[in-house]
LUMVOKOL-265136 format. One record per residue: residue number from 1; residue in three letters; x, y, z of N, C-alpha, C, O in turn. Coordinates in pm, whole numbers. Each point is the difference from the previous one (the first is absolute). Last residue first. Example, Ala and Ser with C-alpha at 12.3 -4.5 7.8 and 13.67 -1.06 7.14 Angstrom:
2
{node 2; "ser"; {1285; -225; 708}; {82; 119; 6}; {-77; 109; 73}; {51; 111; 17}} {node 1; "ala"; {-22; -683; -24}; {-89; 119; 0}; {90; 120; 0}; {104; -2; 66}} 
This chain:
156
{node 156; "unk"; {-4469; 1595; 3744}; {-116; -7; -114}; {68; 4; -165}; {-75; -4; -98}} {node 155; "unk"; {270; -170; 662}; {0; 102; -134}; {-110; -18; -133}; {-27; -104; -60}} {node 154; "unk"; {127; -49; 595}; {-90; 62; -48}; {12; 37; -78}; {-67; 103; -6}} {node 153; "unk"; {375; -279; 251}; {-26; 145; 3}; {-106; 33; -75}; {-15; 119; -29}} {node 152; "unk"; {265; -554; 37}; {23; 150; -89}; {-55; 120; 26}; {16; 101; -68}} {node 151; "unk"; {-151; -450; 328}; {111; -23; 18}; {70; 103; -80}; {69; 84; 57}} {node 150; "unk"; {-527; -179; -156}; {41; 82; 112}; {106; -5; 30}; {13; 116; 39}} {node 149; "unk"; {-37; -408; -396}; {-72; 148; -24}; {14; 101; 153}; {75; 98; 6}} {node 148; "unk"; {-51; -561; 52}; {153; 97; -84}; {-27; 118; -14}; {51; 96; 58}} {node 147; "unk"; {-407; -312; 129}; {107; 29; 60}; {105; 68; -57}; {55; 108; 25}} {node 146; "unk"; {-431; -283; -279}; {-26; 127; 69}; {124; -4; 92}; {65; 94; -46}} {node 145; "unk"; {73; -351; -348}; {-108; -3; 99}; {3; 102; 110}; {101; 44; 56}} {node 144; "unk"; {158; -120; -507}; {-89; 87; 38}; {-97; -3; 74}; {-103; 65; -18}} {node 143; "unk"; {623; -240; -194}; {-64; -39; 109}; {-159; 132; 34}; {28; 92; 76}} {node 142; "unk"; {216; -116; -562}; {50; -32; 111}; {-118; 12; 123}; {-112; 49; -15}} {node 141; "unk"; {163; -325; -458}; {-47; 143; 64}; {33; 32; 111}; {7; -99; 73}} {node 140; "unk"; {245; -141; -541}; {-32; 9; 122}; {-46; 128; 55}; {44; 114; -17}} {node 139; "unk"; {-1; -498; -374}; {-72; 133; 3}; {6; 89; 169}; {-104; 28; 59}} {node 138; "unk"; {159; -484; -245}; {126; 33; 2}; {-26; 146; -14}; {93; 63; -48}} {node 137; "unk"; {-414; -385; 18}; {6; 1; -79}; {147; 82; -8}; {54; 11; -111}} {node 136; "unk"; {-265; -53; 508}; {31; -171; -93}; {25; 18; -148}; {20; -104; -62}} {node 135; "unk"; {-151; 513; 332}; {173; -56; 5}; {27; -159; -15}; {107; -62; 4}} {node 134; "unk"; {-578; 276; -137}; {134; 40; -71}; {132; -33; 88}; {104; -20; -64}} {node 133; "unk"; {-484; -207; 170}; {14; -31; -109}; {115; 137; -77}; {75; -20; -96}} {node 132; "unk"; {-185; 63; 573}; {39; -106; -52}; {27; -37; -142}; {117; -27; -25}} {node 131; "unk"; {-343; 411; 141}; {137; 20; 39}; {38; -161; -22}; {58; -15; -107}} {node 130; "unk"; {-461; 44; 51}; {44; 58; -117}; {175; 38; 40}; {91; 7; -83}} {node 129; "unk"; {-405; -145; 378}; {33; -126; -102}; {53; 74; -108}; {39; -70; -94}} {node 128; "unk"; {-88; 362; 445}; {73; -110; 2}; {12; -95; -55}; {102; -69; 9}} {node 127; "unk"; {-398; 383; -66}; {101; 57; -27}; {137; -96; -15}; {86; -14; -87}} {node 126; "unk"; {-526; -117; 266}; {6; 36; -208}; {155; 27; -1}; {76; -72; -64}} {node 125; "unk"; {-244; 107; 502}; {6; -108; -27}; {67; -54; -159}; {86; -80; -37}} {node 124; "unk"; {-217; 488; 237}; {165; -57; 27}; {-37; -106; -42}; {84; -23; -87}} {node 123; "unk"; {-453; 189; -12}; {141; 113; -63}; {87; -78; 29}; {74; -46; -87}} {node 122; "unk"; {-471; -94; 344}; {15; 4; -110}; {172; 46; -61}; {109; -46; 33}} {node 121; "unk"; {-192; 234; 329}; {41; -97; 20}; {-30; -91; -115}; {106; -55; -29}} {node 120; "unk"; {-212; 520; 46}; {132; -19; 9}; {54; -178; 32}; {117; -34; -15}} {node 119; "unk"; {-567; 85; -85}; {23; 38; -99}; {192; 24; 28}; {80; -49; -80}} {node 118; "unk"; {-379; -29; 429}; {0; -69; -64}; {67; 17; -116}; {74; -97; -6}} {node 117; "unk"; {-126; 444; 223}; {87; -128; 89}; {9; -97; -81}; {112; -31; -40}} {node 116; "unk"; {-412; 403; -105}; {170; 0; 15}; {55; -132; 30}; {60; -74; -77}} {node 115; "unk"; {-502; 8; 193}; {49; 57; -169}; {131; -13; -32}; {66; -95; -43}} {node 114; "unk"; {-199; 186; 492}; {-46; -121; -23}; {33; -69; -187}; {59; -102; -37}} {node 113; "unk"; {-119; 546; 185}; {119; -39; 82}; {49; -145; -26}; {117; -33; -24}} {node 112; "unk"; {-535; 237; -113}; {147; 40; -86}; {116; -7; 72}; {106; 48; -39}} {node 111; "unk"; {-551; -323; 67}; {38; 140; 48}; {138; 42; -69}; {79; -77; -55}} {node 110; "unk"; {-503; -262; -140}; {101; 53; 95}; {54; 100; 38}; {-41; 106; -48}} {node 109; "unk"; {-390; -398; -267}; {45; 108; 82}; {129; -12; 129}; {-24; -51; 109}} {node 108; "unk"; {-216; -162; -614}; {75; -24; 124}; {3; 137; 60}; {14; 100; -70}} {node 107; "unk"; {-237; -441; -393}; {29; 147; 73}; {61; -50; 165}; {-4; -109; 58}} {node 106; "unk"; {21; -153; -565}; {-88; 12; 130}; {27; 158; 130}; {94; 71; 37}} {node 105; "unk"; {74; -254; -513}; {-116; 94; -6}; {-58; 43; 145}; {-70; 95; 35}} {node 104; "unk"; {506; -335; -190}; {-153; -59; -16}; {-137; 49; -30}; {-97; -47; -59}} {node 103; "unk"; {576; 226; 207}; {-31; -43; -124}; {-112; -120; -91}; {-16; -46; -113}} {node 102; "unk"; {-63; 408; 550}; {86; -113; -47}; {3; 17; -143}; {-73; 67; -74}} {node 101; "unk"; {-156; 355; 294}; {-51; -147; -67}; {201; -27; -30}; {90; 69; -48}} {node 100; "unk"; {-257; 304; 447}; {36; -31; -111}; {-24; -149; -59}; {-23; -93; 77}} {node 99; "unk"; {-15; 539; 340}; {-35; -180; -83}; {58; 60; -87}; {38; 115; -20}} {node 98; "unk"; {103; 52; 525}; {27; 97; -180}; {-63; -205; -55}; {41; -112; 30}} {node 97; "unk"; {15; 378; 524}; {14; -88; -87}; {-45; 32; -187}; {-32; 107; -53}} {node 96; "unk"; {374; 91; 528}; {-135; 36; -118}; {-28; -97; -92}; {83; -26; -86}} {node 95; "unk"; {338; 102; 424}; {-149; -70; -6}; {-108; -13; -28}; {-89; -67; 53}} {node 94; "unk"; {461; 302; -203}; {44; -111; 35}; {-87; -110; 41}; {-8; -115; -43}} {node 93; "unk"; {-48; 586; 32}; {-51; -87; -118}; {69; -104; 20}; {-78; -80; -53}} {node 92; "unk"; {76; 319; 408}; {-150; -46; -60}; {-1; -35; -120}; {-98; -55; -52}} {node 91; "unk"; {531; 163; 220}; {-53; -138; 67}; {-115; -28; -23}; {-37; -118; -1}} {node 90; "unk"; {281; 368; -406}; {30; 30; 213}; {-96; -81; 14}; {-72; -41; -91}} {node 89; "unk"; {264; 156; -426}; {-29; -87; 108}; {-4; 55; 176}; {81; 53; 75}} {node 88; "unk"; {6; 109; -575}; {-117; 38; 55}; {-68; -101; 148}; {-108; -5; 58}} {node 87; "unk"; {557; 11; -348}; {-32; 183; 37}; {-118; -9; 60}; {-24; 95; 74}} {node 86; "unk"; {149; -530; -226}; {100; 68; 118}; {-53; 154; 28}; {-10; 54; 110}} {node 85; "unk"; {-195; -234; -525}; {-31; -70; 148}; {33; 35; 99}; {-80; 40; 85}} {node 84; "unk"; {245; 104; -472}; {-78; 75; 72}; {-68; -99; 29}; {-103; 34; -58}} {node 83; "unk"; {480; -232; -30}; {25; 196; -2}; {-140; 47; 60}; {-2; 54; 111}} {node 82; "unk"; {-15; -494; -269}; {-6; 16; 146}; {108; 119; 8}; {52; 2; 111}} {node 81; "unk"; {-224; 7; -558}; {-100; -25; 102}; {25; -44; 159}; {-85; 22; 86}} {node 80; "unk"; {419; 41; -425}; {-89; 123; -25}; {-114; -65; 134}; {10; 32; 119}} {node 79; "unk"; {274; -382; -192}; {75; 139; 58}; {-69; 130; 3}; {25; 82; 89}} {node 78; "unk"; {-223; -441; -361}; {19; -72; 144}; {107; 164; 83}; {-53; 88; 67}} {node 77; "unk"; {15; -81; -538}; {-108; 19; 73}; {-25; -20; 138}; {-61; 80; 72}} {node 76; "unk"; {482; -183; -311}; {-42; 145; 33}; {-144; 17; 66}; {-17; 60; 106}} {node 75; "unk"; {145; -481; -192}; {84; 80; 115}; {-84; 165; -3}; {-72; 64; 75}} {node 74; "unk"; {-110; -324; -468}; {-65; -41; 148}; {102; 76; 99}; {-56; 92; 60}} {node 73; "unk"; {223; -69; -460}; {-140; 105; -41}; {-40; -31; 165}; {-6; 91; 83}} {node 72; "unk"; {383; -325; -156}; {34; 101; -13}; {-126; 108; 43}; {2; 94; 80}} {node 71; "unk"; {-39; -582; -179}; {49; 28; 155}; {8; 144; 24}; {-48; 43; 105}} {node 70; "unk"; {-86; -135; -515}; {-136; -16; 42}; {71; 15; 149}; {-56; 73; 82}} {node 69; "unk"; {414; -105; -362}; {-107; 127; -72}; {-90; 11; 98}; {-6; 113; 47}} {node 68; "unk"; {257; -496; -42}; {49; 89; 90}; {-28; 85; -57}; {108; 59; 1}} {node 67; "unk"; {-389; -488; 9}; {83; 131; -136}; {103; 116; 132}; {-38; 45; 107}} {node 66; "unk"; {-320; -590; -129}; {71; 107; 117}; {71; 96; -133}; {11; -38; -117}} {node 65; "unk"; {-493; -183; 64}; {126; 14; -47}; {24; 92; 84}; {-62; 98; 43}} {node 64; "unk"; {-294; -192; 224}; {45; 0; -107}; {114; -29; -44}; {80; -45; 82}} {node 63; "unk"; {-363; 8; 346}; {152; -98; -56}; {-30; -23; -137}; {-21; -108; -55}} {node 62; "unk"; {-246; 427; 362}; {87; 13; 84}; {86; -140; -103}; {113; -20; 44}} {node 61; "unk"; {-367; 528; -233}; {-3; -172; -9}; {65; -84; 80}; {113; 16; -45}} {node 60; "unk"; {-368; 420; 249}; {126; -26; -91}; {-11; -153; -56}; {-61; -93; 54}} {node 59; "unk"; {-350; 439; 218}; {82; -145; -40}; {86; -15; -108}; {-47; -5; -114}} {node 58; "unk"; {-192; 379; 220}; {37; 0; 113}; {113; -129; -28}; {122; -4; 18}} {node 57; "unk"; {-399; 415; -218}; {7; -157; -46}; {113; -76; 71}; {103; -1; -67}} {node 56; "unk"; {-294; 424; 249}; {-151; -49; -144}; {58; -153; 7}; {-58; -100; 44}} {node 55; "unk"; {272; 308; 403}; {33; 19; -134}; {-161; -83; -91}; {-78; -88; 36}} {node 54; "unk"; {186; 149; 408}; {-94; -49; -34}; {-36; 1; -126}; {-107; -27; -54}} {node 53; "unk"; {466; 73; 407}; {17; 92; -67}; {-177; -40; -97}; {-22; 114; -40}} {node 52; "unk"; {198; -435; 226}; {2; 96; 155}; {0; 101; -48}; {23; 80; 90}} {node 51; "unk"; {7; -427; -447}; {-120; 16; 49}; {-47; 92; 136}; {-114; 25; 37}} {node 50; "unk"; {498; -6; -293}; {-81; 65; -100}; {-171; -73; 128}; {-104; 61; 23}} {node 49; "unk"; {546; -201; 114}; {-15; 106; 29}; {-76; 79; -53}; {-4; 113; 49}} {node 48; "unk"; {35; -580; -92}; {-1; 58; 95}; {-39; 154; 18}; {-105; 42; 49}} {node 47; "unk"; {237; -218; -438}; {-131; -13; 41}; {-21; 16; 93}; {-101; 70; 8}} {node 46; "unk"; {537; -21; -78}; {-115; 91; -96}; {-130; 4; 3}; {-73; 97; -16}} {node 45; "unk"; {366; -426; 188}; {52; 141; 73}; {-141; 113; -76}; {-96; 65; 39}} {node 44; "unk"; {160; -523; -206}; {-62; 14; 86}; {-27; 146; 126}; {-86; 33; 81}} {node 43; "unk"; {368; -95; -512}; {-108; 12; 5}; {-122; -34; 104}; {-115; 39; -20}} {node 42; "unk"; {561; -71; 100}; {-23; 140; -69}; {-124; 13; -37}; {-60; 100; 38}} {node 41; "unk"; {205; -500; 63}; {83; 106; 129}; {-102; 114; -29}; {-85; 46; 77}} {node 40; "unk"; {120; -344; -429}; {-125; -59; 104}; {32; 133; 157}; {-78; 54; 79}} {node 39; "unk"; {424; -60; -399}; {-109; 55; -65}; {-139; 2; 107}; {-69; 93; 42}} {node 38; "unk"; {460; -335; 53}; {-7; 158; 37}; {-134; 51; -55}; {-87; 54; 67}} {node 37; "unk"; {184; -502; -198}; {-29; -20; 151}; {-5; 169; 67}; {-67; 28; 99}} {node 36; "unk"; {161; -107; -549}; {-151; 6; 36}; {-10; -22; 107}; {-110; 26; 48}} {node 35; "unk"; {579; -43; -133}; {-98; 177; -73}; {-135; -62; 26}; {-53; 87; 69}} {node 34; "unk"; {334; -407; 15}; {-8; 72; 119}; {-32; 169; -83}; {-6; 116; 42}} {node 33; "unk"; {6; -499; -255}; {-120; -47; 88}; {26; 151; 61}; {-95; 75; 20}} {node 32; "unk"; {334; -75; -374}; {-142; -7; -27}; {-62; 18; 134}; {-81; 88; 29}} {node 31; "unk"; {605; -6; 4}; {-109; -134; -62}; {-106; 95; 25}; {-5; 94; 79}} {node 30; "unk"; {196; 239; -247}; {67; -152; 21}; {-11; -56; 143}; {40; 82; 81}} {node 29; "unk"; {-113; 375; -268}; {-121; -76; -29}; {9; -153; 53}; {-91; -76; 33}} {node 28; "unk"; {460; 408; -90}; {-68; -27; -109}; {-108; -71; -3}; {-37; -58; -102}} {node 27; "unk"; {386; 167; 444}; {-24; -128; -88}; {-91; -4; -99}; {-32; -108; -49}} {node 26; "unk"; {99; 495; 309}; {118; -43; -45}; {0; -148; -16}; {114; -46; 4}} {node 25; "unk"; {-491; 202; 63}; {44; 113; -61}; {91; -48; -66}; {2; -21; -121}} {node 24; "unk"; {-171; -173; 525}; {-11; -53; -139}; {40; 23; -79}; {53; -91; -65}} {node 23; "unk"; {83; 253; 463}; {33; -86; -17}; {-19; -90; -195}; {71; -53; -85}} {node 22; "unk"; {-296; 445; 323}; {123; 57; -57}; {124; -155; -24}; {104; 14; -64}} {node 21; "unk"; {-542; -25; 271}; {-16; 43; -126}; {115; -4; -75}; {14; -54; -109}} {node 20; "unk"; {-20; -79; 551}; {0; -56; -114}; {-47; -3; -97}; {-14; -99; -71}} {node 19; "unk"; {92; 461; 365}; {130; -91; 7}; {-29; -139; -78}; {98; -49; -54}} {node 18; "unk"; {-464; 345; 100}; {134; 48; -68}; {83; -62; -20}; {46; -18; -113}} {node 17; "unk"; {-410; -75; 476}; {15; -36; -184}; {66; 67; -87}; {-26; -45; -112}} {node 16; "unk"; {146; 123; 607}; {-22; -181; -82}; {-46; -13; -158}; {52; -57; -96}} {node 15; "unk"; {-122; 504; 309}; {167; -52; -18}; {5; -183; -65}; {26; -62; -103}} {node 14; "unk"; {-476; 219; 241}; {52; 64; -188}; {146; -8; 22}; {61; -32; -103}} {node 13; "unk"; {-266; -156; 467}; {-71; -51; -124}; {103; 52; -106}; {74; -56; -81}} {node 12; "unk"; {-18; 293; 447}; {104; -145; 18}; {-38; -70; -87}; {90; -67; -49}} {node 11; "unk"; {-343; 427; 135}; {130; 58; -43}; {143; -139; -20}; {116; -11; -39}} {node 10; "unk"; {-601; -7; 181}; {28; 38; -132}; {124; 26; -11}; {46; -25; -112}} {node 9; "unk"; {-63; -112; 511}; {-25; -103; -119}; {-49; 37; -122}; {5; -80; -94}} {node 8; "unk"; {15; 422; 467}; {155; -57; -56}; {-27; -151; -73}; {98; -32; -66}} {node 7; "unk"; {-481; 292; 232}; {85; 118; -131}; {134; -90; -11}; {68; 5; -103}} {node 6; "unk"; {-385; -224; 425}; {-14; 33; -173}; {96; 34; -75}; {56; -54; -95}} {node 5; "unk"; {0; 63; 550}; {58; -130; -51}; {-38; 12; -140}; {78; -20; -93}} {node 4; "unk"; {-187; 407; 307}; {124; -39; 4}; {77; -92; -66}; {106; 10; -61}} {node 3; "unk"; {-584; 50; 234}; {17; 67; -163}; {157; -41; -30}; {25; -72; -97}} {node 2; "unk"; {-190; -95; 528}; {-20; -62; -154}; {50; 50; -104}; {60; -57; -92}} {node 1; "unk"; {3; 296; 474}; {96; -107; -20}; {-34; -83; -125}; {76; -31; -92}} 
């Protein structure tokens, strides 16, 4: 059942961040705030997942210049890696714990369940200030909380 709930918040992560990817796109970046409020989306996604992956260099910049170049280079990466995240997940790794150093340096150990979670909840959070600042800006995203998303059936 766990694995279950996994495999569909990736799948509800990466529908959601599309939908305001594809928002910016068509604003050109417009407003500022809400391209670095994604960016932060994205680059936290990356680190995330470069450290459950124990990747060499694990830490992304998390509130560089926002670029929809750098959103672009980060999605894809972020999609390549919970691609094969998803391919390699079942419940022992779910509960398998994995260190790694903060952006401090300080080290941590969690489980990758624990990780994820955090990291899908993170995400929404970002996402949503970033959905705000584009339909205040007359940019509109449409509705992507995990419900709707299931309500559609789940589309990727």
């Amino acid at each position: 059942m766990m694995l279950r709930q996994y495999d569909r918040l990736v799948r509800w992560d990466r529908w959601a961040n599309r939908l305001v990817f594809t928002a910016l796109r068509e604003a050109r970046g417009e407003p500022p705030k809400a391209l670095a409020a994604f960016q932060h989306v994205l680059s936290t996604e990356v680190t995330w997942l470069r450290r459950i992956e124990a990747a060499a260099s694990a830490a992304a910049p998390q509130w560089g210049i926002a670029s929809l170049a750098q959103c672009e280079s980060w999605s894809a990466e972020t999609e390549e890696r919970l691609d094969r995240l998803a391919g390699s997940l079942d419940d022992a790794r779910l509960a398998g714990a994995f260190s790694y150093r903060n952006s401090q340096g300080i080290e941590f150990t969690d489980t990758v369940a624990d990780a994820l979670l955090h990291m899908f909840l993170h995400s929404m959070q970002y996402r949503g200030e970033a959905a705000a600042f584009l339909n205040d800006a007359g940019h509109l995203v449409p509705d992507m909380d995990f419900i709707f998303w299931r309500r559609l059936d789940e589309p990727m």
